[in-house]
Every structure is written in C-alpha cells, then in structure tokens.
C-alpha positions in Angstrom: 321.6 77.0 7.9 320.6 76.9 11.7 320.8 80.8 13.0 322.9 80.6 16.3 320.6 80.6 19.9 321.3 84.3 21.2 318.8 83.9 24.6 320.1 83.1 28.1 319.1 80.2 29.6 318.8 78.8 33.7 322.3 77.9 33.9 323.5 81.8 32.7 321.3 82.7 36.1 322.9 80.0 37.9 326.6 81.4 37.0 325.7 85.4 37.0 324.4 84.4 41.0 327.4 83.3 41.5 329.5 85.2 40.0 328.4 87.9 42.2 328.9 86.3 45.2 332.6 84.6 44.0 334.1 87.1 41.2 337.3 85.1 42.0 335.8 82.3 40.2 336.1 81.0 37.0 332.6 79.6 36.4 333.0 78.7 32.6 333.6 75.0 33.8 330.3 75.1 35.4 328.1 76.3 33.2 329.2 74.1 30.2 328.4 71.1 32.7 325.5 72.9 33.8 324.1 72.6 30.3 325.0 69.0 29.5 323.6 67.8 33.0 320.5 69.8 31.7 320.6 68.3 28.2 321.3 64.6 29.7 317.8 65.1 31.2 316.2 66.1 28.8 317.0 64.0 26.5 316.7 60.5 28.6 313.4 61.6 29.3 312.8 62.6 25.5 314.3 58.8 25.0 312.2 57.3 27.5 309.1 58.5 26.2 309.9 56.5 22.8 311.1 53.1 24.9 307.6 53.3 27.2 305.6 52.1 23.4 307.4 49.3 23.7 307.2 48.6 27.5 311.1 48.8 27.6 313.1 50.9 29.9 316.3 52.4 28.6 318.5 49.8 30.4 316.9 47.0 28.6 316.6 48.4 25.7 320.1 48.3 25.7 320.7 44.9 26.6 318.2 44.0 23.6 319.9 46.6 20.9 323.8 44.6 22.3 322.0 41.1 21.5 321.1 42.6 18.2 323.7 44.9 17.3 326.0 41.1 18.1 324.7 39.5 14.8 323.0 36.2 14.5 323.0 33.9 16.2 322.1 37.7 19.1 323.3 35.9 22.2 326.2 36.7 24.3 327.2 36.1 27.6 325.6 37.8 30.9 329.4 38.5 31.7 329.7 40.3 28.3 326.5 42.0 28.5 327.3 43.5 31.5 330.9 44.6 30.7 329.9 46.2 27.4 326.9 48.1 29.7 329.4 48.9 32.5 326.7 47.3 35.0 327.3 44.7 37.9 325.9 41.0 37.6 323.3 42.4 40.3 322.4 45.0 38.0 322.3 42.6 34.9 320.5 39.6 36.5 317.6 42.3 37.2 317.1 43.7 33.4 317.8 39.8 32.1 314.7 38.7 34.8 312.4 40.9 33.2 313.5 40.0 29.7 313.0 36.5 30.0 309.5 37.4 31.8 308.5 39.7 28.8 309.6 36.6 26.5 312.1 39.4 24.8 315.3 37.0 25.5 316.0 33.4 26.8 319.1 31.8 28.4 320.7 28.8 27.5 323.4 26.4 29.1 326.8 27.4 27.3 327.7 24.5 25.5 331.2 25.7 25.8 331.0 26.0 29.2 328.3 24.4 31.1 329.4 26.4 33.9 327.6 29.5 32.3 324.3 30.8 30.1 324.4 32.4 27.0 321.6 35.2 26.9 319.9 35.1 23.2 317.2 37.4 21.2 313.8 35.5 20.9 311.9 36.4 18.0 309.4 38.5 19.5 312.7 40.2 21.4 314.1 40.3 17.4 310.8 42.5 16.3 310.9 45.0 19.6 314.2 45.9 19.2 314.3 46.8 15.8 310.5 48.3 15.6 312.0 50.4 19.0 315.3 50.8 17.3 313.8 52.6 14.5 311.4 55.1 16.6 315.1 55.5 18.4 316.7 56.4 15.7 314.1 59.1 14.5 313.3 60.7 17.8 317.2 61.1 18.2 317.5 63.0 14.8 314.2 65.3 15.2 316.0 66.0 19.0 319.2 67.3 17.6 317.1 69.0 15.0 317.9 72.8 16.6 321.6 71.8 15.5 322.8 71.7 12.2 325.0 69.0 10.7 328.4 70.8 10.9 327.2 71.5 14.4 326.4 68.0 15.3 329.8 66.9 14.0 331.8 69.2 15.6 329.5 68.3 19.1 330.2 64.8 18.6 334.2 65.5 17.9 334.1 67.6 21.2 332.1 65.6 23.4 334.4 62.3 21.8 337.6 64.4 23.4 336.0 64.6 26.5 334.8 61.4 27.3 338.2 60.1 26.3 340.0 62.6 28.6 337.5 61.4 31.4 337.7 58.0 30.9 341.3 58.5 31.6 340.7 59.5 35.3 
C-alpha cells in the first residue's frame, strides 16, 4: 500500500502567500486547481516525450488513436474527427495535412456524399498508432505509479464529477 505524501509542495507556498495577504479568503479552490494545472503539465510533457519516438504530436496522435479506436474499415469524417476532438476545421485540416504528408492517413471522396472526404488509417498510420499506443499506455501507468489503485479509482470517480459539473457551464 502507497504511504500518503506528507511534504508541501509550490502551490502550499502559493496559498500560505496569500493567505497572508487575504485571510478573508478561502484559498482551498485554488490550490486544488493549482495542483491539477501543475499535474496537466507535467504530464503532457511526460506524454509528449513518448509521442516525439514516433514523430507524432499529441494532437495527431489523437486523430490517429480516433481512426483506430473507429474499427475497420478506421476512417471517419473530418467533420466527426473534429467534433469528437472539440477542434475547428481550421484546426483539423492542419493535423490531417501533416498526416497525409507523413503517409499516416489518406482521404478519400465519400461515396455517400461526394460533397465530402472520408479520412482513413494507411497501414503504416495502422503500425504507429498502435506501436505509440502501447508505449502510451505504459508510460501512463508508471506516471500514476505514486498512486495506488483504490487511489486512482477514486481520482478518476472525482475528477469524472468534475468534468461533468464543468461541462455543464
């Protein structure tokens, strides 16, 4: 069993500054943000590291793990792609560019709709995604190492709460 962390940390500086100069505060709120802006950071860059062996930044990655997460035949529509990615057309037609340059996807005329592309896996795109899906996967597990399992649960049940109350706003 994982012993509890008893240190302080930056963002405990952050909030005893202020609480010092605002006692009329309550700085709770901040410092739990505090730590998950800090822990966002960390771990995209932890992420990142993984994703540069395989020349892929995180967005595309994630266009490439939705094509292949899809099922065969992994092809879906740019319009799809970028609402399951919460990212503009702009912001889409950029990571799909670079795709097709890397020869990690290819577009095709819908034959549903000619006035549209469907956006598919090649086979080289099939092999990096899953080759960078499993270094993902490890790096992920050895960076939530520090918590235990009924910690990570009850993270993932808390931070599931949250996201739903903020998606709310």
């Amino acid at each position: 069993m994982k012993m509890p962390f008893a240190g302080s940390d930056a963002v405990d500086e952050v909030v005893a500054a202020w609480t010092a100069e605002r006692p009329d505060l309550d700085l709770s709120a901040i410092a739990v943000v505090g730590r998950l802006g800090r822990v966002a950071n960390l771990l995209s860059s932890a992420q990142q590291r993984v994703f540069d062996e395989y020349d892929l930044q995180s967005g595309e990655f994630d266009v490439l793990a939705t094509l292949r997460r899809a099922g065969s035949p992994y092809e879906l529509t740019p319009t799809t792609l970028a609402s399951a990615l919460l990212l503009s057309k702009a912001g889409m037609t950029a990571r799909l560019d670079r795709l097709v340059r890397g020869g990690l996807i290819d577009r095709k005329l819908d034959e549903l709709n000619r006035r549209s592309f469907r956006v598919r896996l090649t086979p080289k795109g099939f092999e990096v995604v899953d080759a960078a899906m499993t270094a993902h996967t490890a790096n992920v597990i050895q960076l939530l190492e520090p918590l235990g399992s009924p910690q990570r649960d009850q993270l993932d049940e808390t931070l599931r709460i949250l996201l739903h109350g903020l998606s709310d706003r």
